[in-house]
MITORTOR-846295 format. One line per 10 residues: number of its first residue (from 1); for each residue x, y, z of C-alpha. Coordinates in steps of 0.5 Angstrom, whole numbers. Each point is the difference from the previous one (the first is absolute). Layout:
BEGIN
NUM	X,Y,Z ~ ...
! end
This chain:
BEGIN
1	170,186,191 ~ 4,-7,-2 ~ -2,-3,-5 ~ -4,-7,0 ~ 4,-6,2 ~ 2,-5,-5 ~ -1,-8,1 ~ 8,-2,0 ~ 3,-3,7 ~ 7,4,-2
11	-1,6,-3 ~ 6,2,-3 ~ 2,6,4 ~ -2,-2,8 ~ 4,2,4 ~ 2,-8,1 ~ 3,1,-7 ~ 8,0,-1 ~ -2,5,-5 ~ -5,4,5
21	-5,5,-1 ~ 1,3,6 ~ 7,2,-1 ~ 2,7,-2 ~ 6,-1,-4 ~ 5,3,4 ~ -2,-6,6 ~ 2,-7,1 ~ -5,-6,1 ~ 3,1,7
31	-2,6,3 ~ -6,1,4 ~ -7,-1,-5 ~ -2,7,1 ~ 7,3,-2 ~ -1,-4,-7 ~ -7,1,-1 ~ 3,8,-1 ~ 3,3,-6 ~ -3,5,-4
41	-5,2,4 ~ 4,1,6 ~ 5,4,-4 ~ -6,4,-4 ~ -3,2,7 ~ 7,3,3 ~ 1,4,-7 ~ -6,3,2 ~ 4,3,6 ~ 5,4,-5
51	2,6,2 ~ -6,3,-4 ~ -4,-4,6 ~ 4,2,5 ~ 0,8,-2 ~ -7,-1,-1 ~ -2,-3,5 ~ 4,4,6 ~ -3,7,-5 ~ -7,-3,2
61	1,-1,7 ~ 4,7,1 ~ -6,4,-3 ~ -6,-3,2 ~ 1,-5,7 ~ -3,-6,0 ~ -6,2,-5 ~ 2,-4,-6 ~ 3,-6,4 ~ -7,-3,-3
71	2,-1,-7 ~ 7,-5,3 ~ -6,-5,2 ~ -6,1,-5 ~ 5,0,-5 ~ 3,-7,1 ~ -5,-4,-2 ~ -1,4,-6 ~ 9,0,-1 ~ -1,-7,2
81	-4,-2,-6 ~ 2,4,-5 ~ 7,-3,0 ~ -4,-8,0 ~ -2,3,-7 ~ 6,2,-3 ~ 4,-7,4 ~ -4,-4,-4 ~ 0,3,-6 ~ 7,-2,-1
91	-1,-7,4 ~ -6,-1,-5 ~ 3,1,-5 ~ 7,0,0 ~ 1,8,-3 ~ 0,7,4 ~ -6,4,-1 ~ 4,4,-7 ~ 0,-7,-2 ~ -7,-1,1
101	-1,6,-3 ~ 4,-1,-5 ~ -4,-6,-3 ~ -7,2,1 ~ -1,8,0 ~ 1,4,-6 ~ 8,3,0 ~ -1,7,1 ~ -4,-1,7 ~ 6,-5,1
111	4,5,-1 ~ -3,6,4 ~ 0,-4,6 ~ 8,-2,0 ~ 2,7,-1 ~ -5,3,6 ~ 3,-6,4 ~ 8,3,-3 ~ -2,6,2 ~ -2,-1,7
121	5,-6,1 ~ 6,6,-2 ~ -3,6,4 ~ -1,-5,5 ~ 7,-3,1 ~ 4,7,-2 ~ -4,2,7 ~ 2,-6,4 ~ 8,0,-2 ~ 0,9,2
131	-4,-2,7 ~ 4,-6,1 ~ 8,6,-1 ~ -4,4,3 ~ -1,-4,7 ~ 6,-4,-1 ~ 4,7,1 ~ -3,1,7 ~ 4,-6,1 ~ 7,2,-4
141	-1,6,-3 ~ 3,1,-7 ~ -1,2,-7 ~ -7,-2,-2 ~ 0,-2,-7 ~ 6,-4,2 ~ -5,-3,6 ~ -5,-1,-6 ~ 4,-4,-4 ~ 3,-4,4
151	-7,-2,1 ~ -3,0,-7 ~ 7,-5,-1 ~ -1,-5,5 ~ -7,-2,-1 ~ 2,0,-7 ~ 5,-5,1 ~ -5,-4,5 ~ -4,-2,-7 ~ 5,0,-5
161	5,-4,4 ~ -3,-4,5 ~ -3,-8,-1 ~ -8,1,-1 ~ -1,-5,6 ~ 5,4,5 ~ -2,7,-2 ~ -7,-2,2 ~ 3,-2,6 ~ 3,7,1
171	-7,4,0 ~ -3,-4,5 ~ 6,1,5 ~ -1,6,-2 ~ -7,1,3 ~ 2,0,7 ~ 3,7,-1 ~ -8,2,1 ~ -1,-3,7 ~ 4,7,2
181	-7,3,0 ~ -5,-5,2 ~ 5,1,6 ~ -1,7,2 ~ -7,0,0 ~ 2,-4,8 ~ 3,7,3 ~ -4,5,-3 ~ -5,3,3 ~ -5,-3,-4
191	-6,3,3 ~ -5,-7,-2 ~ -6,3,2 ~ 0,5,-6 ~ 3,-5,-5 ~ -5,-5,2 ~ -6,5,-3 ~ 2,2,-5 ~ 1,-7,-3 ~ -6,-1,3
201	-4,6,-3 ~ 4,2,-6 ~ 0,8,-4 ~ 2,2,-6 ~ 3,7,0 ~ -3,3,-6 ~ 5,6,0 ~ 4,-1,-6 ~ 6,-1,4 ~ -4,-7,4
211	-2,-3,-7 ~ 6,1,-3 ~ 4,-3,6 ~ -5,-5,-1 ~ 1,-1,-7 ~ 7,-1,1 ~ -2,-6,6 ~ -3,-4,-5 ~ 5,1,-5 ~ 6,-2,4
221	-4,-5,3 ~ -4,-3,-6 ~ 6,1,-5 ~ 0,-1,-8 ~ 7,-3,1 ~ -2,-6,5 ~ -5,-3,-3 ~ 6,0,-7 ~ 5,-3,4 ~ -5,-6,5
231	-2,-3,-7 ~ 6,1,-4 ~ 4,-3,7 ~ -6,-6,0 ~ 2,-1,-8 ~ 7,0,1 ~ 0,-6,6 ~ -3,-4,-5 ~ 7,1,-4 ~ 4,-2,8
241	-4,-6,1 ~ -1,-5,-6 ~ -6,-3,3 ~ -4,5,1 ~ -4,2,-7 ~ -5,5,-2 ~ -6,-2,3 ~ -4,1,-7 ~ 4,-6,-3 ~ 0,-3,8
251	-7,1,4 ~ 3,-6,5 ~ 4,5,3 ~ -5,5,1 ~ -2,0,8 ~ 8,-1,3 ~ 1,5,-6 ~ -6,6,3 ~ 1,-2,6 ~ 6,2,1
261	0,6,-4 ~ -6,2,5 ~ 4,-2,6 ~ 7,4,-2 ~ -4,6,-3 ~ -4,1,6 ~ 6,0,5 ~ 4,4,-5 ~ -6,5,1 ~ -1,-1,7
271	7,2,2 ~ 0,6,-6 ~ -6,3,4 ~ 1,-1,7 ~ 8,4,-1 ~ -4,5,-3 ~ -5,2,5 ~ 5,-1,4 ~ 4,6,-3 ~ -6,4,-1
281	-2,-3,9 ~ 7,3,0 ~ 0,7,-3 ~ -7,1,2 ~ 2,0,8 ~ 8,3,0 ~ 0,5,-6 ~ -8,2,0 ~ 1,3,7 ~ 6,3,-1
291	-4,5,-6 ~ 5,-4,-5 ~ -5,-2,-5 ~ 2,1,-7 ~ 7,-4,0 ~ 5,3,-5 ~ 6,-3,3 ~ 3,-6,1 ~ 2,2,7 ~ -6,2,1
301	-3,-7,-2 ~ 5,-3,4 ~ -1,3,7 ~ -7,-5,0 ~ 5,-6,2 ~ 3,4,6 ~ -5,-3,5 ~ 3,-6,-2 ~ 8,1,-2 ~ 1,7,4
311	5,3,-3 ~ 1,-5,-5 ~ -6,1,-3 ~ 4,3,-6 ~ 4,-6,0 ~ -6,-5,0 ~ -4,4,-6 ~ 6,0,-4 ~ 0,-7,-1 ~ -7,-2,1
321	-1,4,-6 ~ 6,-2,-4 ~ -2,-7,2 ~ -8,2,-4 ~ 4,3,-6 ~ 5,-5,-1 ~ -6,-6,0 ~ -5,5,-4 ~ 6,3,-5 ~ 0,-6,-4
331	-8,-2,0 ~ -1,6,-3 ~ 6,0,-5 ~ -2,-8,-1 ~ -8,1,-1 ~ 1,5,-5 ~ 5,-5,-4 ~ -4,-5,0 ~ -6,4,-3 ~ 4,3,-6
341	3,-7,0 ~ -6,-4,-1 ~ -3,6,-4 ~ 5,-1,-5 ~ 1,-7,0 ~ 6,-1,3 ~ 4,-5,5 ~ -2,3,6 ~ 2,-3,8 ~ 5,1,5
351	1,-7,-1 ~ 3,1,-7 ~ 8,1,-2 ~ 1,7,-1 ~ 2,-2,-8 ~ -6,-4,0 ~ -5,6,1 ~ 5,6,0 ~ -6,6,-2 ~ -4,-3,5
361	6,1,5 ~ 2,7,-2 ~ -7,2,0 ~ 1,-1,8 ~ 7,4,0 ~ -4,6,-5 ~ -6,0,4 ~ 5,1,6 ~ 4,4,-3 ~ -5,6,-2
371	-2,-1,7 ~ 7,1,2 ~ 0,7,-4 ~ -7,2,2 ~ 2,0,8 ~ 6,4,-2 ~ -3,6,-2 ~ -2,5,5 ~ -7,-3,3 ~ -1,-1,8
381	0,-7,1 ~ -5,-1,5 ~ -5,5,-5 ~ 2,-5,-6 ~ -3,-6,4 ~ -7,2,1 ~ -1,3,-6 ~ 3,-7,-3 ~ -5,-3,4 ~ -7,5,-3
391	3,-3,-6 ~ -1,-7,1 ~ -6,1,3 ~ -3,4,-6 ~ 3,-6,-5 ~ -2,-6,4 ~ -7,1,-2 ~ 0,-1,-9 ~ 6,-6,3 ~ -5,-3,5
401	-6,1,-5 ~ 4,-4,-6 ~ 2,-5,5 ~ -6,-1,3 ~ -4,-1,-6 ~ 6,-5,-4 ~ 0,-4,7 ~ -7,-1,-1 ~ 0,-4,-7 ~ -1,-7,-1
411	4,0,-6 ~ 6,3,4 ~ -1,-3,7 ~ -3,-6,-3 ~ -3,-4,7 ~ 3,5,5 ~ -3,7,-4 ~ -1,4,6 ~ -7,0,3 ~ -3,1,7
421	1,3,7 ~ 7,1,-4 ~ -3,4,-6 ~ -4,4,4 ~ 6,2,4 ~ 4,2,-5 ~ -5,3,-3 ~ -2,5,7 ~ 7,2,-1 ~ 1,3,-7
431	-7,3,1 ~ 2,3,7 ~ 7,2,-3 ~ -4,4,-6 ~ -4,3,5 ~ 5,3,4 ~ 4,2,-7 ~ -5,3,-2 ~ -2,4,6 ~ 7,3,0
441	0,2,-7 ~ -7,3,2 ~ 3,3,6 ~ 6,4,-3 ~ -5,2,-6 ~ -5,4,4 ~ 4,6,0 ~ 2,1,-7 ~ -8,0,-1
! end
C-alpha cells in the first residue's frame, strides 16, 4: 500500500523533520512518535463510534447475540482501506473528494453526491444531538429540546470559535470517552465459546430484519461522511504545516506522507472496530438473555454497562455517548461543509478566519441547525439512529463507487493513483455494501409482489 521510496536522504516530512510528517496538527514534536503520527485518522475512527454506531451496534448485539459480532473483525481490513483511499486523495492532491470531483467529473454527478452526502450527514447528525438530550436526561433530567440545543450550540462554538490547531486537539481527547465500552466487555458474562464461533463461522440472516440490521452495520461502519472528512482533514494539514505540499507537485514526500496515513488510519480503524464489538460482546451477553432484543430506549441501552458501573450505568452511558456525540457532531457538520465548499468554489478550512471563509462556516451551523430541529420533532431517539445508519449504508455504495474510480486515475493521482492490494480492497467493499443493499431492498420487495 505505501508508495515507492524516493532516492532523497531527508525527505521533507520524516519523522526527524521540524516540520514533521508524522505529527498531527494538534501534537508537538515533543510528544511520543505514535501520538504524532495520529491525526485525522484516528479522529475519523473514533467518529465512526458515534451515537448512530453505538445505537446500532448495541441493537445488533441485543437482537442476534454473538451472531453478527463477525462483521466487526471482517470489516476492518475493508474499513481500513476504504479510508487509506480517501486520506490519500487529499494528501495527493491537496482537494477533498468534492474538489476532485469538482474538477474532473461532469457537474450534475458533482452535484448528486454532495446532496446525498447533506442529506445523510444532516439525518444523521439530527440523531446524534436527540440521542445524546436523550441520554443526558437520565443523568439530569430536564426539558429536551433545551438538552438539544445546548448540544447543537457547543459543537457549534468548537468549530466556529476555537483555533484550528486546538479544536483538533479536543477531538482527540475526546476519543477517551470510548474506552467506557471496551471496559465492560471484563465483567459481563461474555460466554467466549459461542462468540469465538461465530466469528469463526460467520451467517447471514436472511430475514428482512438480519439484512437490514446488516445493512445499517456496513453503513455505520463504512460511512459516506468519513471518507469526506480524512481527505479534507489530510487536504487542510497541508495548510497547518508549509512544508508539507501536495504530492502531485512534491512526489519526494510520497512514502513518509502514505506511510503515515497507513499507520494513522489503521489505529483509527482498529479502535473504531474493537469498541464496536465490544458493544455488540456486550449487548449480546447482558440484554440478549434477558429477552431484551430490540432496544428503544436509552434505559435500556444503558443497562449494557451494568456489569461493569452497576447502578451507575445510567451515568457512564450518559457520558460515553455525549463524550461520541460531541467529537462525531461536528465531523458530520464539518464533512457536509466541506463538500459544498469545494462543490461551490469556496474558501473552505477549519484553519481559516470566519471572515475569510463565512459560507463554508455557516454552512456548519445550517447543517447543525436543521440537524437540531430534525431532533426536536416527536421521533424515538434510539429508532432515528439505526435508521440513520441504513441511510448511510445505502448511499455509501454510488460514494464509494465515484471515489474508488477517481482514486484510480493517473491524470488525478498522478504516481500514487490507487492500484494493487489496496484497489482490490476497496473495491471488495463497494461491491459487498451493494450486495447487501441490494438484498435488503429485495427482502422488503417480496411481499409487494
Amino acid at each position: 500500500m505505501t508508495v515507492v521510496p524516493t532516492s532523497a536522504t531527508c525527505v521533507p516530512g520524516e519523522p526527524d523533520d521540524d516540520d514533521p510528517e508524522g505529527s498531527s496538527s494538534a501534537v508537538g514534536p515533543s510528544k511520543p512518535r505514535l501520538l504524532r503520527v495520529l491525526g485525522p485518522g484516528l479522529i475519523t475512527g473514533a467518529s465512526d463510534d458515534d451515537p448512530s454506531g453505538i445505537a446500532t451496534y448495541g441493537q445488533a448485539g441485543a437482537q442476534f447475540g454473538y451472531g453478527l459480532c463477525w462483521t466487526m473483525l471482517y470489516t476492518l481490513p475493508l474499513m481500513a482501506a476504504v479510508q487509506m483511499v480517501s486520506g490519500r486523495i487529499g494528501r495527493t492532491t491537496g482537494h477533498g473528494i468534492a474538489g476532485v470531483l469538482r474538477q474532473h467529473y461532469p457537474n450534475g454527478l458533482l452535484q448528486a453526491v454532495v446532496f446525498l452526502l447533506l442529506a445523510a450527514n444532516i439525518l444523521n447528525l439530527g440523531a446524534d444531538l436527540g440521542a445524546m438530550a436523550d441520554a443526558f436526561n437520565l443523568l439530569l433530567p430536564g426539558s429536551r429540546w433545551l438538552y438539544v440545543i445546548l448540544f447543537a450550540g457547543i459543537c457549534v462554538f468548537m468549530q466556529l470559535v476555537l483555533q484550528y490547531t486546538r479544536y483538533v486537539a479536543v477531538l482527540k481527547w475526546l476519543t477517551l470517552s470510548l474506552f467506557a465500552y471496551l471496559g465492560v466487555v471484563i465483567f459481563a458474562h461474555v460466554s467466549w465459546r459461542d462468540l469465538g464461533l461465530a466469528v469463526a463461522l460467520p451467517r447471514i440472516d436472511l430475514s428482512g430484519a438480519g439484512l437490514t440490521t446488516l445493512v445499517a452495520l456496513f453503513g455505520t461502519t463504512i460511512s459516506p461522511y468519513l471518507f469526506f472528512w480524512q481527505a479534507a482533514e489530510e487536504a487542510e494539514d497541508l495548510h497547518a504545516y508549509p512544508r508539507r505540499h501536495d504530492l502531485l507537485h512534491a512526489p519526494e514526500q510520497g512514502r513518509a506522507a502514505l506511510h503515515r496515513i497507513e499507520v494513522d488510519t489503521l489505529v483509527g480503524m482498529t479502535f473504531s472496530n474493537l469498541v464496536a464489538l465490544a458493544i455488540m460482546v456486550t449487548t449480546a451477553a447482558v440484554l440478549h438473555p434477558r429477552g431484551i432484543t430490540d432496544i428503544q430506549t436509552s434505559a435500556q441501552a444503558a443497562e449494557a454497562l451494568r456489569p461493569l458501573a452497576g447502578p451507575l450505568s445510567a451515568t457512564v452511558f450518559a457520558l460515553g455517548l455525549v463524550g461520541t456525540g460531541l467529537l462525531a457532531v461536528p465531523v458530520l457538520a464539518g464533512s457536509a461543509a466541506y463538500a459544498v465548499g469545494e462543490a461551490r468554489r469556496w474558501p473552505v478550512g477549519f484553519g481559516r478566519r470566519i471572515l475569510e471563509a463565512r459560507a463554508f462556516y455557516g454552512t456548519v451551523a445550517l447543517a447543525t441547525l436543521v440537524g437540531m430541529i430534525i431532533s426536536l420533532g416527536a421521533v424515538d431517539p434510539i429508532r432515528a439512529l439505526y435508521w440513520s445508519a441504513v441511510v448511510n449504508g445505502v448511499i455509501a455504495v454510488p460514494v464509494m463507487a465515484v471515489m474508488m474510480l477517481a482514486a484510480a486515475r493517473l491524470d488525478i493521482m498522478g504516481a500514487f493513483a490507487v492500484r494493487g492490494p489496496l484497489k482490490l480492497l476497496g473495491w471488495t467493499a463497494t461491491v459487498l455494501m451493494l450486495l447487501a443493499v441490494v438484498a435488503m431492498i429485495g427482502t422488503a420487495a417480496l411481499p409487494l409482489i
